[in-house]
LOKE-439328 format. One record per residue (C-alpha): y, z, x. Coordinates in steps of 0.1 Angstrom, whole numbers, padded with zeros to 4 digits, always signed. Example, Ala and Ser with C-alpha at 12.3 -4.5 7.8 and 13.67 -1.06 7.14 Angstrom:
BEGIN
-0045+0078+0123-0011+0071+0137
//
This chain:
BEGIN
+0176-0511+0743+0157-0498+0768+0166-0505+0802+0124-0494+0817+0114-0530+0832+0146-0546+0836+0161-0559+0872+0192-0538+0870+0212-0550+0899+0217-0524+0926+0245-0499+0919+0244-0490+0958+0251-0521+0972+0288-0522+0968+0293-0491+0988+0270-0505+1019+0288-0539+1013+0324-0533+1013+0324-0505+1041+0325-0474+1021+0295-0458+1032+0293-0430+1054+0271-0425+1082+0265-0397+1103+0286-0417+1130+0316-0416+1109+0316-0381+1104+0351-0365+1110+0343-0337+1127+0377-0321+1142+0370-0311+1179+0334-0327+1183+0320-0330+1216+0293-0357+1222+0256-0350+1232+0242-0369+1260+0204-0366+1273+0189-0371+1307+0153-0387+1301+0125-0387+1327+0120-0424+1340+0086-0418+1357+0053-0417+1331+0036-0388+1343+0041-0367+1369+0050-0327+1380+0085-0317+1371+0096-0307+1408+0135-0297+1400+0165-0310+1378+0192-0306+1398+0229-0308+1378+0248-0290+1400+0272-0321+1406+0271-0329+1363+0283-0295+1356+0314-0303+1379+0320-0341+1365+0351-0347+1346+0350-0336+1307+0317-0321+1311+0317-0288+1288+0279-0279+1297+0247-0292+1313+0216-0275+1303+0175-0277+1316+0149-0260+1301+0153-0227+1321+0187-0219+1301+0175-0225+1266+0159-0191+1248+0140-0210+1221+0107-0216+1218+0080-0244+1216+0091-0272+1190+0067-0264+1157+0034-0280+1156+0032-0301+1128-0004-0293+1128-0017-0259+1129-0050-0274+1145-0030-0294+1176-0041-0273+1204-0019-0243+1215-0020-0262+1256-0002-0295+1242+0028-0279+1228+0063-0293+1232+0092-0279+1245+0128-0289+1237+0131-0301+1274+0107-0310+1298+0088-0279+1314+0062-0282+1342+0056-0325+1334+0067-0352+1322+0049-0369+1304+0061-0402+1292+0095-0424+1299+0118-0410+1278+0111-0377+1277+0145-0351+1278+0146-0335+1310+0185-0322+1310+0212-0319+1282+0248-0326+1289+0276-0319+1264+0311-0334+1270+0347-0342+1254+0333-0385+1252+0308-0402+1252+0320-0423+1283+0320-0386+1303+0281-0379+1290+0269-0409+1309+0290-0408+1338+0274-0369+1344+0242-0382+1336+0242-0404+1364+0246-0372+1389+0218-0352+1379+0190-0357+1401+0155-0354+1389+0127-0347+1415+0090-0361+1404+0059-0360+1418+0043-0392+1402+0010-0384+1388-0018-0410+1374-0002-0428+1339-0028-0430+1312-0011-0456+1287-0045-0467+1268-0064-0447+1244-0097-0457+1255-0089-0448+1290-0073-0411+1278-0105-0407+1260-0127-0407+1294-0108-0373+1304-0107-0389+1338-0070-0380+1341-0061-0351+1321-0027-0347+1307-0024-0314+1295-0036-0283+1323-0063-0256+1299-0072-0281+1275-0106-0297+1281-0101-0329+1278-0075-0353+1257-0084-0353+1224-0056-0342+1202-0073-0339+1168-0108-0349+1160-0114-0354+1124-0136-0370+1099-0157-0376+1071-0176-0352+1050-0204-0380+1048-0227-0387+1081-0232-0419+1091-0262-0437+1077-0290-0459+1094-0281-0493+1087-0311-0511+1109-0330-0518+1076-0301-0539+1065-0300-0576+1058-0269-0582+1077-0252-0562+1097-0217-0570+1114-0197-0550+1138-0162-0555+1159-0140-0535+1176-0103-0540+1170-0068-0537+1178-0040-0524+1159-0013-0529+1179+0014-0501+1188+0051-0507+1171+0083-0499+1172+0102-0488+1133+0136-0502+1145+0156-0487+1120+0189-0502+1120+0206-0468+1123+0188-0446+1151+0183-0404+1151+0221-0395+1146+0225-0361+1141+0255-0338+1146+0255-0298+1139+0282-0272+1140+0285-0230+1131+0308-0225+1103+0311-0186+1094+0276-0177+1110+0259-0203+1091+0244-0234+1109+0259-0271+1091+0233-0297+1103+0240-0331+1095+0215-0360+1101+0197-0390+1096+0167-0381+1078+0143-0388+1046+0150-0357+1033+0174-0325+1038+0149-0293+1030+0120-0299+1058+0150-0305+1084+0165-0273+1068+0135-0252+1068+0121-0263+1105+0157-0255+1118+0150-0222+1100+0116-0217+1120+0132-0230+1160+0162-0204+1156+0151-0177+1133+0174-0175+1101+0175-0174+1068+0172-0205+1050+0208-0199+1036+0221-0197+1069+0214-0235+1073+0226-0264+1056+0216-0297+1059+0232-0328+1050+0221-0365+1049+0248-0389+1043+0244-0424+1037+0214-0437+1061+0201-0469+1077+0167-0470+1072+0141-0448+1085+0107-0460+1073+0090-0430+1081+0101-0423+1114+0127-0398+1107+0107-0378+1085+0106-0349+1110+0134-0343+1139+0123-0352+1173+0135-0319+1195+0164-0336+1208+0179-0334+1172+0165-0297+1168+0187-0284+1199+0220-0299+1183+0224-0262+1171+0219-0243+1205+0241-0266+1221+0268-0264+1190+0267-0227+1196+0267-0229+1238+0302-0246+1238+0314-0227+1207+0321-0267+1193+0306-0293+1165+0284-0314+1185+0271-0351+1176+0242-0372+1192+0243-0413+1185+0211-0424+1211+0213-0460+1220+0190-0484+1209+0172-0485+1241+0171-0448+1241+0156-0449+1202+0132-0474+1211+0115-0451+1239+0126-0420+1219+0115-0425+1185+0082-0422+1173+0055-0452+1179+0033-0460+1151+0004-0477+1147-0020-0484+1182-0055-0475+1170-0091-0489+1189-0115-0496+1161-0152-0502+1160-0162-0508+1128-0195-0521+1110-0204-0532+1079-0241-0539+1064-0253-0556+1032-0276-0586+1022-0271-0623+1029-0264-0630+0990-0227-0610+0996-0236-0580+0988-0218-0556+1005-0239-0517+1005-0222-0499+1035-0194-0499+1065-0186-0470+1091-0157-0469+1112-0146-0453+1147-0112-0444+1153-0095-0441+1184-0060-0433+1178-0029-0429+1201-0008-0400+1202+0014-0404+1225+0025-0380+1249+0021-0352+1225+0009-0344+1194+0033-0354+1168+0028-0368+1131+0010-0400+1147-0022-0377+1154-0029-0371+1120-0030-0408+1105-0061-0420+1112-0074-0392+1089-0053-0420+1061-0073-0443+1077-0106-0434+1073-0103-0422+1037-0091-0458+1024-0114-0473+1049-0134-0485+1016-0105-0506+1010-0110-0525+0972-0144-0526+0973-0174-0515+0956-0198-0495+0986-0221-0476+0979-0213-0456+1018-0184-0455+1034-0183-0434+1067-0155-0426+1092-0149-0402+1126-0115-0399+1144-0098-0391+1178-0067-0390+1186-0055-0386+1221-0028-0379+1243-0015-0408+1265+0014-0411+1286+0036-0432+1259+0060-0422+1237+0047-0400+1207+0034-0415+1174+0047-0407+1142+0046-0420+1109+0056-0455+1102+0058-0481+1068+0022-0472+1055+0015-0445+1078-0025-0448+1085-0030-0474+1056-0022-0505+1069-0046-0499+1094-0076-0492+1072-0067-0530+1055-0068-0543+1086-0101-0527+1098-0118-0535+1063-0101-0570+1057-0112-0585+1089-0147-0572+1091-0148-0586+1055-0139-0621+1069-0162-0613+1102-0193-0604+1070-0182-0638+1052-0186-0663+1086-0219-0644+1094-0234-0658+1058-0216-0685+1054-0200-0677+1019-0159-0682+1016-0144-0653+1024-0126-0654+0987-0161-0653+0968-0174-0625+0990-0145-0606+0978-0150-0614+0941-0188-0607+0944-0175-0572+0955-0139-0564+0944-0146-0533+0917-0140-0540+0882-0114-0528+0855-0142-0509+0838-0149-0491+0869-0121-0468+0869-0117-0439+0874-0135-0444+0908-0148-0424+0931-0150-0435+0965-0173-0425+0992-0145-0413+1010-0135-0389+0986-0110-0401+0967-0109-0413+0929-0089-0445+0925-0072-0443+0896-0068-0482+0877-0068-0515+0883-0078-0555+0883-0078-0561+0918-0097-0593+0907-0070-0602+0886-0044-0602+0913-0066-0621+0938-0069-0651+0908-0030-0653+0903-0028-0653+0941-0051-0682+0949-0036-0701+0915-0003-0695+0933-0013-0707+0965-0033-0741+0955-0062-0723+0975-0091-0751+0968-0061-0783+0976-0054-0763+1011-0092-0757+1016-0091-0794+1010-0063-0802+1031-0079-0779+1062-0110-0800+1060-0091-0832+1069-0071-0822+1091-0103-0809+1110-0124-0841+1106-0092-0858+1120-0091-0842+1149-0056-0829+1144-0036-0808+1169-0020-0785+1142-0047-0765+1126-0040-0751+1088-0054-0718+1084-0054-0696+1049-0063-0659+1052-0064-0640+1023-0061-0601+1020-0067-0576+0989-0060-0542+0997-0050-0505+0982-0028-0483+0991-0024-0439+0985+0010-0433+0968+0026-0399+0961-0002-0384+0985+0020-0366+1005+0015-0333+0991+0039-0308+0971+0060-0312+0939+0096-0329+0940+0128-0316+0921+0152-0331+0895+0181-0319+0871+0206-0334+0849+0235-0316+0842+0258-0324+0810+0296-0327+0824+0324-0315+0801+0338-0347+0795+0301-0364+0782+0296-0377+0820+0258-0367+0834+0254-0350+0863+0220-0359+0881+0205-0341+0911+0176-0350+0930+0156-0339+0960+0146-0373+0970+0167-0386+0997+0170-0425+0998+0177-0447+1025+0174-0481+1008+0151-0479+0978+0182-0476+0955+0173-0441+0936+0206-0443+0924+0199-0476+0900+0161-0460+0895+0176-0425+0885+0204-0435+0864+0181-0459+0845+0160-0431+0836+0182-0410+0828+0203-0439+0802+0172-0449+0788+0166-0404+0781+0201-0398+0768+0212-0430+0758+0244-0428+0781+0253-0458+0801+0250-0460+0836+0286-0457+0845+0286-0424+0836+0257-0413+0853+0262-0402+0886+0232-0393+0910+0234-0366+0939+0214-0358+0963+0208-0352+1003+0225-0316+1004+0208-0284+1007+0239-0265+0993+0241-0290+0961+0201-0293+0957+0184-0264+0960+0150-0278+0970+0133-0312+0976+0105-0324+0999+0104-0364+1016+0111-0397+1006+0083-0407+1023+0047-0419+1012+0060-0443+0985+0059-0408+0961+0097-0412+0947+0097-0427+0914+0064-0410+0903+0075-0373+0918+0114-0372+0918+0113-0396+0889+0089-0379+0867+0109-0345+0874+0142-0360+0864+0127-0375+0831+0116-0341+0823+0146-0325+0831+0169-0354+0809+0138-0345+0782+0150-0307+0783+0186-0313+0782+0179-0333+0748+0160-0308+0735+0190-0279+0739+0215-0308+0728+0195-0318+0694+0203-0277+0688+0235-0278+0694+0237-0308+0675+0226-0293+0646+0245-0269+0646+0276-0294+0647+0258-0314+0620+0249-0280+0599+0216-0291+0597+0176-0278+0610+0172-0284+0644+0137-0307+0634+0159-0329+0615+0183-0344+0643+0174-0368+0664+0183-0389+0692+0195-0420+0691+0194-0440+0722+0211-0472+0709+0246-0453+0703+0238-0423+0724+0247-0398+0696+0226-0375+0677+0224-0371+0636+0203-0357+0610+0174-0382+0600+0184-0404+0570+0220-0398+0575+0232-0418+0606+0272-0425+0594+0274-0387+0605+0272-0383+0639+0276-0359+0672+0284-0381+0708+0273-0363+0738+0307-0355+0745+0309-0337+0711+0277-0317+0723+0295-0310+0758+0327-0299+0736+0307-0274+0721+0292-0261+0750+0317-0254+0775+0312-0222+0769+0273-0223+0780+0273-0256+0798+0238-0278+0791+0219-0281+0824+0181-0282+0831+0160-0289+0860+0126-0294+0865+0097-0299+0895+0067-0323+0890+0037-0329+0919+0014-0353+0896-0017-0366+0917-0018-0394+0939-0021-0430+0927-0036-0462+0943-0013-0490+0939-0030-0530+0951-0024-0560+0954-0041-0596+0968-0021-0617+0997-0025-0650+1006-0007-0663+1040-0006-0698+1051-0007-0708+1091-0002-0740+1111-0016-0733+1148-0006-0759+1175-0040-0765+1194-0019-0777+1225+0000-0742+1226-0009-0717+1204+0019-0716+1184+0019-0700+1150+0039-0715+1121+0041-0693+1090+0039-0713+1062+0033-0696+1032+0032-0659+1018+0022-0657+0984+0019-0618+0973+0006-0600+0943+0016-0565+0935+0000-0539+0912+0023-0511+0914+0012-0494+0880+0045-0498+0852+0075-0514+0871+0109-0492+0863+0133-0526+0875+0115-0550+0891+0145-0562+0915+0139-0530+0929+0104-0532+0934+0103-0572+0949+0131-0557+0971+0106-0529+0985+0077-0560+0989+0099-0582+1006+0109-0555+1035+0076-0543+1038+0063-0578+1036+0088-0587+1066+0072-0558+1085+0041-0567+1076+0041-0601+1094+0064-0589+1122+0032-0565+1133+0008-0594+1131+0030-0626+1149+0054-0608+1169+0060-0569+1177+0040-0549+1201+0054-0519+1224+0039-0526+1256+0037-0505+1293+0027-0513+1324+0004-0500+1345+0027-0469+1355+0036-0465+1323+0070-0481+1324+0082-0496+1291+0082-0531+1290+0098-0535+1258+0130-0508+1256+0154-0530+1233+0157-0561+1211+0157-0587+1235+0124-0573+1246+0108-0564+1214+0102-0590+1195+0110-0583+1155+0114-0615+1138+0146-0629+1119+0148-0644+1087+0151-0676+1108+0108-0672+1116+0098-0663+1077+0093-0685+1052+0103-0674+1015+0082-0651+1004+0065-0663+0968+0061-0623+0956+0052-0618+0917+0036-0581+0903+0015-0573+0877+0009-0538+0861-0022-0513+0857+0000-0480+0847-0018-0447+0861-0023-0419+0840-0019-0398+0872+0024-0392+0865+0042-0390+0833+0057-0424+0843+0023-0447+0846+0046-0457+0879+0026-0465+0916+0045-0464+0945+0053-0497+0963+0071-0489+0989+0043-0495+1019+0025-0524+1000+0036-0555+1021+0030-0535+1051-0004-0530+1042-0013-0566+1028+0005-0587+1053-0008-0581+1087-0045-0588+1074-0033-0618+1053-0015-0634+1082-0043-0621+1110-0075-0636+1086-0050-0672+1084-0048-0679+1119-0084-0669+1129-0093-0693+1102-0075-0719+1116-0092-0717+1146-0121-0703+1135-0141-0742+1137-0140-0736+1176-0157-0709+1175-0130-0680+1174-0144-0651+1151-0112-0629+1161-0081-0626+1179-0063-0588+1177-0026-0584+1164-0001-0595+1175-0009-0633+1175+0016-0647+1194+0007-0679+1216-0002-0666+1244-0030-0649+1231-0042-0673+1207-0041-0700+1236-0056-0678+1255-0085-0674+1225-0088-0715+1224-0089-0718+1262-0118-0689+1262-0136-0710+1234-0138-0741+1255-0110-0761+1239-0082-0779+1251
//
């Protein structure tokens, strides 16, 4: 029986669960001394001295280091087109340029002694105008950066220009907010590093072992087997740790500079100033077509926030603009970017990485198009949504969608939800006058799966005792590639999951990978481990018939009993451990890479809002989600992935926004601050999937990792906007908390 579209339960679990995983904080590193890093507390400003003359002399206090010690260069660009003027150093230079930033290093026997020492350094500032808003960075009235002209990171765009809509029938523009968030993994950037026989041991908290291990190989000039990098078990990342931040990079120098194994645990406070933003983009978008619903064209401008430098963040508006176009059928689809530098802490990528902001941009203008006509905002979709029969698709954009029945999805969706009884329901609760307003926003939406280029690695090694050895160079920090592996793998060889065992996360044990990042695992890493378990049958059925003394074409596989025998004849047969038996000699491994091109995973949300009149209070009622994430390898796994991303996804449009003040002090630096929601402010989430397979991976799988991320935040926006939408309220920006949609009823003239 095949185990392909079953919910196998988790084999990871038990590990996290019962205390038996490691993380990089548990590490048992004899002799280890504990990094500590001084961080500039002013926004902006001229980097007058660092003095550490009293830190050096504190009590178990092995070194304090400033930028004028280290011998390494600039931190890599991740870009080669970031201009040469906003490089990075490890530690603060000539500026600072955001709260947060490393200014001074501090090594010492405890963690207790690293703070005491950083309290004695004394950092001298003179405070220079904070620029904390994109729009304001883009005037270039305060420059961040001395030679660069003005603050525009990377400019990017389209290969289409923007047409003349003025002839059009109806033409609707906006400018929106996506608001700036935090990832809040539950682990934060622990790292630890230490030189064993000239070679540099990097442990760390990362999506994947081979980019840490070759940029370590670019900041201190070896070979690439001169560095090994582990990940150990990890607590979530979500994009954020897909590239070291520099205080992670100089883990090495610093191992080296006290001749002892060094490890770095930031604080949550520290992380949430420390580790990449995501999100914060300024949109103006527009969309024409004609008053019967026909949509014919939409452009958008982005303005997108950096940060203090240039960092992963810069490039995601480019994701933006390209699935601007969003589900539906437009015959022109435009887009331009900027990013710019701000005095904040640097973007990077985040759950959905540029994606969840296209939805948003296209989902609401959508809506905005629907209220300008007058049409429900479900039958301009349908009027628009492509069709099955439309695939492959080319968008104007660029890109070719690969399948789908986005129409299909919005149907189960609204069946789900009761849409016409809650259309019903809204309408008498309006003509009653009621304080609590019921609002339904619905969302469809796409996302780019394994888009994040290069080829992933996968082998499968038969063990001596009939055991299978699997290797893999996708890392995973919760999407349980162990279960998803070894299924594959059983349902290849026939051999149960128990004695399958699935390695990964070590540079040493795999000798190449890329990210677990981009929702790519399952159709890269996935693909190349089925083709590697495909390769090991194929050297098996010969040694198998050899055993059986019969032609190679004439044994076959069978997957029931996990045993080979000549067709015809299946009382004769050969177990894997027969086949291992036989080739101790010349042990049976095979390994395989597999890139594949990207695919376009969808889905149709529906969210259901109360909103208190009186205070602006938003009551979640309802998510009903709809996933199209091509064929479904177990779908516990894959409701898992919706659920978290789903949880995100409303956490960015009711509650969480990184906010600054005028001087560019965070206003949000830890949990009581930031507000991430609880289970205790969902409601239970009413998730089903259906399948389109792609013929873009060997697997017909899409990625569906990022979905809820991208379908929530428009779903839950377009509900309470449409809840208050009879007062006149065409749009309130993310997050919706009270405040501001009081604020939006009290503007409107209501009370």
């Amino acid at each position: 029986m095949t185990l392909w579209g079953t919910s196998v339960p988790r084999r990871e679990d038990e590990r996290c669960l019962t205390g038996a995983a490691s993380f990089v904080a548990d590490l048992d590193l004899a002799g280890a001394a504990w990094v500590t890093y001084v961080t500039s507390q002013v926004a902006h400003g001229v980097l007058e001295s660092v003095d550490v003359s009293q830190a050096r002399t504190a009590p178990g206090v092995l070194g304090v280091f400033t930028a004028a010690d280290l011998d390494l260069g600039p931190v890599p660009a991740v870009m080669p087109a970031f201009p040469d003027s906003m490089s990075r150093h490890m530690l603060a230079t000539d500026r600072v340029r955001y709260v947060g930033e490393p200014v001074a290093v501090i090594v010492s026997e405890t963690e207790a002694a690293g703070t005491d020492a950083a309290e004695l350094v004394v950092v001298e500032v003179e405070p220079l105008p904070a620029v904390t808003d994109p729009t304001m960075a883009a005037t270039a009235e305060v420059l961040l950066f001395e030679g660069a002209p003005d603050n525009v990171a990377l400019h990017q765009q389209g290969d289409r220009p923007r047409q003349d809509t003025s002839d059009a029938e109806v033409v609707v523009t906006a400018t929106l907010r996506n608001n700036r968030v935090a990832p809040c993994p539950l682990e934060t950037r622990a790292a630890a590093a230490e030189w064993r026989d000239g070679r540099l041991v990097h442990w760390s908290s990362c999506q994947g072992v081979h980019p840490v291990r070759d940029l370590l190989v670019q900041v201190y000039g070896l070979d690439p087997a001169q560095v090994r990098v582990i990940v150990p078990d990890v607590g979530g990342s979500f994009g954020a740790k897909a590239r070291p931040t520099p205080e992670e990079l100089l883990l090495g120098w610093l191992a080296r500079a006290v001749d002892r194994p060094v490890r770095w645990l930031p604080s949550r406070s520290a992380d949430m100033v420390g580790l990449g933003h995501s999100r914060s983009q300024v949109q103006e978008v527009t969309l024409a077509g004609d008053r019967d619903g026909t949509l014919r064209s939409a452009h958008i401008r982005i303005l997108g926030d950096s940060g203090a430098y240039p960092f992963v963040g810069a490039f995601l508006p480019r994701n933006t603009g390209l699935l601007f176009a969003g589900c539906y059928r437009l015959g022109e689809v435009t887009w331009e970017a900027d990013a710019v530098v701000t005095n904040t802490t640097p973007t990077t990528a985040y759950r959905g990485a540029g994606r969840p902001e296209a939805a948003a941009a296209i989902e609401r203008v959508v809506d905005l198009f629907a209220t300008e006509i007058g049409m429900d905002p479900v039958e301009l979709r349908r009027r628009n949504l492509l069709a099955p029969d439309e695939f492959p698709h080319e968008t104007p954009t660029g890109l070719t969608y690969d399948s789908g029945d986005y129409g299909q999805a919005l149907d189960r969706a609204l069946a789900q939800v009761g849409y016409e009884e809650l259309r019903d329901e809204q309408r008498r609760r309006r003509d009653a006058g009621d304080e609590r307003m019921l609002g339904i926003g619905v969302a469809t939406f796409l996302d780019r799966t394994a888009g994040v280029p290069g080829s992933e690695y996968g082998a499968v090694e038969l063990r001596q005792d009939g055991s299978v050895l699997v290797r893999t160079g996708s890392s995973p920090y919760g999407q349980g590639h162990y279960t998803g592996w070894a299924m594959l793998v059983s349902d290849r060889l026939g051999i149960p999951l128990d004695r399958i065992e699935v390695v990964h996360g070590d540079t040493d044990l795999v000798p190449r990978g890329g990210i677990t990042g981009g929702s790519r695992s399952v159709q890269k890493a996935g693909s190349a481990v089925v083709m590697a378990a495909d390769e090991l049958v194929i050297r098996a059925r010969e040694v198998a018939a050899t055993l059986l003394e019969a032609a190679v074409e004439d044994v076959v596989l069978n997957t029931e009993s996990g045993s080979f025998h000549v067709v015809g004849t299946p009382v004769r047969r050969q177990s894997w451990a027969d086949i291992a038996a036989e080739a101790v000699e010349d042990p049976l491994s095979c390994e395989a890479d597999y890139s594949g091109d990207a695919s376009f995973p969808s889905g149709a949300y529906v969210a259901v809002v109360e909103v208190d009149l009186a205070t602006g209070q938003v009551d979640l009622r309802r998510m009903v989600t709809v996933d199209d994430a091509g064929r479904i390898l177990n779908p516990m796994l894959a409701l898992g992935q919706v659920h978290g991303g789903v949880a995100q996804g409303i956490g960015q449009a009711l509650f969480e926004e990184v906010a600054f003040d005028e001087h560019g002090n965070p206003q949000t630096a830890n949990l009581a601050d930031y507000a991430m929601p609880s289970a205790a402010e969902l409601p239970s989430f009413e998730a089903s999937l259906v399948e389109t397979p792609t013929p873009n991976n060997i697997l017909g799988a899409k990625g569906i990792g990022e979905s809820g991320t991208i379908g929530a935040p428009p779903a839950v926006q377009n509900a309470v906007v449409d809840a208050v939408a009879h007062l006149g309220i065409d749009h309130v920006d993310m997050p919706l908390t009270p405040q501001r949609v009081w604020r939006a009823i009290q503007a409107a003239g209501c009370s």
